[in-house]
N, C-alpha and C positions, 0 to 999 in steps of 0.2 A: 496207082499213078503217082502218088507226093512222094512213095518211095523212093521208085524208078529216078524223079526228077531231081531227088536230094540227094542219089547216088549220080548221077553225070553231071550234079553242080561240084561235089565232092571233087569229082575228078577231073573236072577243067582247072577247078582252084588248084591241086595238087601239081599238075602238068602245070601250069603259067608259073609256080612258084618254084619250080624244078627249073624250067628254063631261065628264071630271074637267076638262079643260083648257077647255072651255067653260065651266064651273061658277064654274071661278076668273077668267076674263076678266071673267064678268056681276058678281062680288063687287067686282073694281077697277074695273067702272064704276061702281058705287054708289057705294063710296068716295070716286071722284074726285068726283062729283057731291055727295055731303055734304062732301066739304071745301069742294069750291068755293064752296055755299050757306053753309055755316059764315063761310068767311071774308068773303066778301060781307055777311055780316050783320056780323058782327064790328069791318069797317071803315064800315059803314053806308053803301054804295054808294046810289048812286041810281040809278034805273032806267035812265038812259042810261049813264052809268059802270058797272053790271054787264053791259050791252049788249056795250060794248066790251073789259071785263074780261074773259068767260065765254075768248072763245076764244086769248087769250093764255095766259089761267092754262091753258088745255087743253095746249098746246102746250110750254107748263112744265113741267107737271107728266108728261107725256110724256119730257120729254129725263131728266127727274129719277129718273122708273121707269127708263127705257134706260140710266141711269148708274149705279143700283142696282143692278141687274141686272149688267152687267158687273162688278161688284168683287164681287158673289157670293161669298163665300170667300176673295178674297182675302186675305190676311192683311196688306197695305200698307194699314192704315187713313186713316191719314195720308193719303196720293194722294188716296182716293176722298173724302175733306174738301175739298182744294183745288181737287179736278172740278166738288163742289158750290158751291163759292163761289164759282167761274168763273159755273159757270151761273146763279147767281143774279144776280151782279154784270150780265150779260147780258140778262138778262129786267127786274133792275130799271128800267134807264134803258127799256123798250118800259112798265110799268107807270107809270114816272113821267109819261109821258105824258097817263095815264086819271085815275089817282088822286092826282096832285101826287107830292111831293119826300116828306113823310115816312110818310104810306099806304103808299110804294112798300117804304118797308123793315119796316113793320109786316106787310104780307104773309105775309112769312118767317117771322118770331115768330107768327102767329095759324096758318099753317101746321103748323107744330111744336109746338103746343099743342093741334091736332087730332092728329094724329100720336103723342103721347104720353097724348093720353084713348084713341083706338083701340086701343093698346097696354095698357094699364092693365086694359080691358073685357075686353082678350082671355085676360091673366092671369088677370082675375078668372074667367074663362069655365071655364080649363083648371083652376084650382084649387078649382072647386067641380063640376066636372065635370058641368055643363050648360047649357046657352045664356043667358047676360045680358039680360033684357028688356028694360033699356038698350041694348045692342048690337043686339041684334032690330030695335026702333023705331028706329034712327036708322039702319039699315040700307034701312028702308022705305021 
């Protein structure tokens, strides 16, 4: 009977912890998808140049989570500054292509300026301890 019961606590833990991490997958798509519209508005693309923007920035901002990710903790900040400016330096010349010469570095800077309002909202979130209506909506 302790078995049985240590095997279907295993497994609701398992299942709740799978869904958490689906939970958070679907919140970095949204995000990704308001920055992306964010900064497209920002640089005031046109409809063919967002065409061809959409999937490079995807693949950007991709390598940028996966570079995040790994410096997780670590305590070399430094490094994981230099990893980013590799890979921006990288993406920029594929961007310069869509959006010219200096769109391509405005990117970055309109990037970072979503990035630190989503930060901001989420402060505000934890120190009033409940959901931002701003963060809600722009979530949607």
């Amino acid at each position: 009977m302790k078995k049985i019961f240590l095997i279907l606590t295993l497994l609701l833990l398992s299942g709740s912890m799978l869904r958490a991490q689906e939970e958070e997958d679907g919140t970095n798509d949204k995000i990704r998808d308001k920055m992306t519209e964010f900064i497209q508005r920002r640089l005031n693309l046109s409809k063919g140049e967002a065409e061809k923007f959409s999937p490079v920035f995807l693949r950007y901002f991709h390598d940028w989570r996966s570079t995040l990710k790994e410096f997780k903790g670590n305590p070399d900040r430094l490094l994981l500054q230099q990893k980013i400016v590799n890979l921006r330096l990288r993406y920029r010349d594929e961007f310069k292509g869509i959006v010219g010469d200096k769109r391509s570095n405005q990117i970055f800077i309109e990037q970072q300026r979503f990035v630190d309002g989503v930060r901001k909202m989420r402060e505000n979130q934890q120190l009033k301890g409940r959901p931002n209506r701003r963060f809600r909506a722009m979530m949607q």
